[in-house]
C-alpha positions as CSV (number, residue, x, y, z in Angstrom):
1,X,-76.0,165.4,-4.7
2,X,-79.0,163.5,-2.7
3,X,-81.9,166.1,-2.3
4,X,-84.2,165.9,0.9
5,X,-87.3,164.6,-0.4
6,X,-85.2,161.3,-2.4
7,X,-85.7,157.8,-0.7
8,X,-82.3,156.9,-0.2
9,X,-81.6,152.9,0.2
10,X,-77.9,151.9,1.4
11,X,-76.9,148.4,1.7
12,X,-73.4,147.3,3.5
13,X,-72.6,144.1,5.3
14,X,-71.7,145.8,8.4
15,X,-73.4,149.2,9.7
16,X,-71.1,151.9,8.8
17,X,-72.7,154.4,6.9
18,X,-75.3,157.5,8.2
19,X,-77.5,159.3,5.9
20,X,-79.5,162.7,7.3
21,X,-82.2,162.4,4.6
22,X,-85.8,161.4,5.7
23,X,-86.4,158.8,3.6
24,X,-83.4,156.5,4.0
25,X,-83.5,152.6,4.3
26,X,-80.5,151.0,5.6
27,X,-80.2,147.1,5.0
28,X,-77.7,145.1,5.9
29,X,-76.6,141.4,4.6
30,X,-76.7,138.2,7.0
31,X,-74.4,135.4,6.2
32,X,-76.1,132.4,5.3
33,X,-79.4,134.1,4.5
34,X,-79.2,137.4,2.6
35,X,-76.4,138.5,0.2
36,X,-75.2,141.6,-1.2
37,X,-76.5,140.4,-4.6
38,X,-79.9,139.7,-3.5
39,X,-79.9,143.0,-1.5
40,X,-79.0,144.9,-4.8
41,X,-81.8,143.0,-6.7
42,X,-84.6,143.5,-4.0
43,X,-84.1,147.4,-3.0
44,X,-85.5,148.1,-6.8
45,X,-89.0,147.0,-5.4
46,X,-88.5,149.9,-2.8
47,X,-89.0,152.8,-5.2
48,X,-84.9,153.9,-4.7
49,X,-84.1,157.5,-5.6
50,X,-80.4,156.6,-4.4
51,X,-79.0,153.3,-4.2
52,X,-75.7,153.6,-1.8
53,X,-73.7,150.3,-1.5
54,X,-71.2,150.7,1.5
55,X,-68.4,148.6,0.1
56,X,-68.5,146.7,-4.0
57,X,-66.1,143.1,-3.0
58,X,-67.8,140.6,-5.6
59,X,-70.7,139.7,-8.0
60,X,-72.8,142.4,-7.2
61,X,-70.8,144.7,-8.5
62,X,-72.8,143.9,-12.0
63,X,-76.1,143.9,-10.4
64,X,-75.4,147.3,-9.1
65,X,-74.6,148.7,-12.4
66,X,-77.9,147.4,-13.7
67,X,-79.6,148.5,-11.0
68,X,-78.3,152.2,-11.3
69,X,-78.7,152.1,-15.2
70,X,-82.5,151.6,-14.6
71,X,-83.5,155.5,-14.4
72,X,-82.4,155.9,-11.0
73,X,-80.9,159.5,-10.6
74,X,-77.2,158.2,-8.9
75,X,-75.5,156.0,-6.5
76,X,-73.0,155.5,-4.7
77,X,-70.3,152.6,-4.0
78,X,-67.2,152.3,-2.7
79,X,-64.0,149.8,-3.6
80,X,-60.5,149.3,-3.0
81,X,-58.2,150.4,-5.8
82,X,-54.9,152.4,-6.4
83,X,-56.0,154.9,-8.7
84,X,-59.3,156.3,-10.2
85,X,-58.9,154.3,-13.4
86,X,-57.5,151.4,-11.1
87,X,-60.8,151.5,-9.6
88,X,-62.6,150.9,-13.1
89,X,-60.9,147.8,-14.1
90,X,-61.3,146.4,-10.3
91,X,-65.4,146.7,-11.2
92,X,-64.4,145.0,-14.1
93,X,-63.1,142.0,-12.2
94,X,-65.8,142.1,-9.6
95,X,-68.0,141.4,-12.4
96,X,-66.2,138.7,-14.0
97,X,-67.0,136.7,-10.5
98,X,-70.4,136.7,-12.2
99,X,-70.3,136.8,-16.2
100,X,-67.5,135.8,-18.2
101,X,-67.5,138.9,-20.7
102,X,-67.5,142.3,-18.8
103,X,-69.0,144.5,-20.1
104,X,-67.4,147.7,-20.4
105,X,-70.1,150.0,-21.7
106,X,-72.2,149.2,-18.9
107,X,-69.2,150.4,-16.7
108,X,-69.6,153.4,-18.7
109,X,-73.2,154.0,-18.8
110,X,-73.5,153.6,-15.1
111,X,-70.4,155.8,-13.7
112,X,-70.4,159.2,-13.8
113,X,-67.8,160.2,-11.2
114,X,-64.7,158.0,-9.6
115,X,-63.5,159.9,-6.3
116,X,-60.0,158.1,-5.3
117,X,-59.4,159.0,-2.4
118,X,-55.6,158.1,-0.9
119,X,-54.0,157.5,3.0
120,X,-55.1,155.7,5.7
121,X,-57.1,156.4,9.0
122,X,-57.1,160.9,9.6
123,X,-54.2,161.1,7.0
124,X,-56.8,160.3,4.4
125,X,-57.9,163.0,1.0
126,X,-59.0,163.5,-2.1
127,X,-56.0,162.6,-4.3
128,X,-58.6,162.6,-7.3
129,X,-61.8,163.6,-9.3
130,X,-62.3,162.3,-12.5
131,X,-65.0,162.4,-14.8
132,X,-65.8,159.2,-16.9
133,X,-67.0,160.2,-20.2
134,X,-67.5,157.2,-21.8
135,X,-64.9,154.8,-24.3
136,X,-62.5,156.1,-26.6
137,X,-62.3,154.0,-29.7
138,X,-60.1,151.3,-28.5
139,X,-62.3,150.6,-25.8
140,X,-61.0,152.2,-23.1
141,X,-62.4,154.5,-20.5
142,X,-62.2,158.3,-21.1
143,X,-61.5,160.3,-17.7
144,X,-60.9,163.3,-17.4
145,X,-59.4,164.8,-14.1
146,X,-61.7,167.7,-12.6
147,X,-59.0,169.2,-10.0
148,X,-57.0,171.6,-11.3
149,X,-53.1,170.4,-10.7
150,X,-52.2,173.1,-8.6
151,X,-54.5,171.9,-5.8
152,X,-52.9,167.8,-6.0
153,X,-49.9,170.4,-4.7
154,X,-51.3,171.9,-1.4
C-alpha cells in the first residue's frame, strides 16, 4: 500500500493513470525521443519510493525488475496475460526482447503479488490473488492463491 509521504513516480506511454499522493511524478514516453526503457532507467535519479509503470509490452520489462530490486519498497505494473502464472512467463518473454537468458530469480525477487484480474470494460474483477513465494526446485514459480475459493463463487 503507497503511504502519503512516498514520492510516487508512474511512467505509461499515454496518460491514463491518477495518483492522490503528494509527491507523485507522472512521465510519459515520446516516440522517437524517450522510451519506456530509458524512462525506467532515469526515474531512479528521482529518489522513487514507488515506481508505477502503466502498461509492461517490451524490454523494459527487465529494467523494471532491476529497478524495483534496488531497495525500493514496491511497484506496480500492469500486462496482458490469461492467468496469474500466465502473467509470469509473459514478463519472461518481455525480457527475452532484451537478454537472451531470463532470468527467473530476478522475476522472483522482484514480484511479490500478481492480481489477474478477468472481463472486459464494467464486467471486469478480481478473478485472482496470488502470492509469489519464490522457485520450487525445478525452477518454477511458487504461488499461492490468497482468496479463499468460496469467494471465486459469488
Amino acid at each position: 500500500m503507497v503511504q502519503w509521504d512516498e514520492r510516487v513516480i508512474i511512467l505509461e506511454d499515454t496518460r491514463e493513470l491518477q495518483c492522490m499522493v503528494p509527491d507523485c511524478v507522472a512521465l510519459r514516453t515520446k516516440p522517437g525521443v524517450v522510451n519506456l526503457t530509458q524512462l525506467v532507467r532515469s526515474t531512479l535519479r528521482l529518489r522513487p519510493d514507488r515506481i508505477i509503470v502503466g502498461e509492461v509490452r517490451g524490454p523494459e520489462a527487465l529494467d523494471m525488475l532491476k529497478a524495483w530490486n534496488t531497495g525500493h519498497p514496491g511497484g506496480i505494473a500492469t500486462v496482458h496475460a490469461n492467468s496469474a502464472r500466465a502473467a509470469l512467463y509473459r514478463l519472461e518473454q518481455l525480457i527475452q526482447e532484451a537478454v537472451v537468458t531470463v532470468p527467473r530469480w530476478l522475476i522472483a525477487d522482484a514480484i511479490d503479488l500478481v492480481v489477474f484480474i478477468a472481463g472486459r470494460g464494467l464486467a471486469r474483477r478480481v478473478e485472482t490473488v496470488a502470492e509469489l513465494n519464490g522457485l520450487d526446485c525445478n525452477g518454477d514459480y511458487v504461488l499461492t492463491d490468497l482468496v479463499p475459493q468460496r469467494l471465486h463463487a459469488v
